[in-house]
N, C-alpha and C positions, 0 to 999 in steps of 0.2 A: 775535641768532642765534649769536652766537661766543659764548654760555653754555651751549649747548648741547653734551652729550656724546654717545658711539655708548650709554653708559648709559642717558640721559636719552631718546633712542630708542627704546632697545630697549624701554624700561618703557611709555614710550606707545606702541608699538604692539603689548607683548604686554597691556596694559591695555585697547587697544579690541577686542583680538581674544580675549581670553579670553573673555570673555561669550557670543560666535559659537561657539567651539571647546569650551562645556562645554553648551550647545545642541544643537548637532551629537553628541555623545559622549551625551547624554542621548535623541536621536531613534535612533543606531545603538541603545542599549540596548534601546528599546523595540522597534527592530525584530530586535534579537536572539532577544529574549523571543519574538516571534509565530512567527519561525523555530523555536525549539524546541517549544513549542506544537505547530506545525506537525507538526516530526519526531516528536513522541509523536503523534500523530494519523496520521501516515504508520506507524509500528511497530505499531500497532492494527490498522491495515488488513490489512498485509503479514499479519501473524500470522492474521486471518481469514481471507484467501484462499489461505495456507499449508492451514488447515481445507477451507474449502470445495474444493483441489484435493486433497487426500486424500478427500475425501467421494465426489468425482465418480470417483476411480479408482478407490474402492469401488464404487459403483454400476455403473461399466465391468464391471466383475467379476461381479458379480450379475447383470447384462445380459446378458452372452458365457452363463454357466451357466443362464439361463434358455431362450435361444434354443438351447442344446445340448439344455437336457432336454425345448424343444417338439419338436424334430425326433424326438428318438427314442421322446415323448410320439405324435406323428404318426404314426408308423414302427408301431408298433404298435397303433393306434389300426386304420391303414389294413386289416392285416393282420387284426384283429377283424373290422371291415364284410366284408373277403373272406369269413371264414370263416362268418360269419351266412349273406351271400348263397349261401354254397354247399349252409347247410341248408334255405335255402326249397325 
């Protein structure tokens, strides 16, 4: 045991643990990889729902101008039936 150095140490035990630590570096890689994956799958999305709330503020829009021109669609509509009723 007195042939032993802190050299002869350190080699065996970055010898049994490198194997573990390029295993591990090989597992984060892959799970690197899924995360960005991931993140282009999330930027897809965002981007679509970016769309879809434009869509729906469009349609908010067309909705509000619809229901303005039923009322004044109505408005005179009602005004028509008056005047009919009044030539019977």
């Amino acid at each position: 045991m007195a042939g032993l150095t802190k050299k002869d140490l350190k080699e065996a035990v970055t010898g049994a643990l490198e194997p573990f630590a390029n295993a591990v570096e090989q597992d984060f890689k892959g799970v690197n990889d899924r995360f960005d994956k991931v993140d282009s799958r999330l930027d897809k999305v965002d981007r679509r729902l970016d769309k879809v709330e434009f869509d729906v503020t469009e349609v908010k829009s067309d909705v509000k101008l619809m229901k303005d021109n039923f009322s004044e669609l109505f408005t005179k509509l009602d005004e028509f039936i008056s005047l009919y009723k009044k030539h019977e």
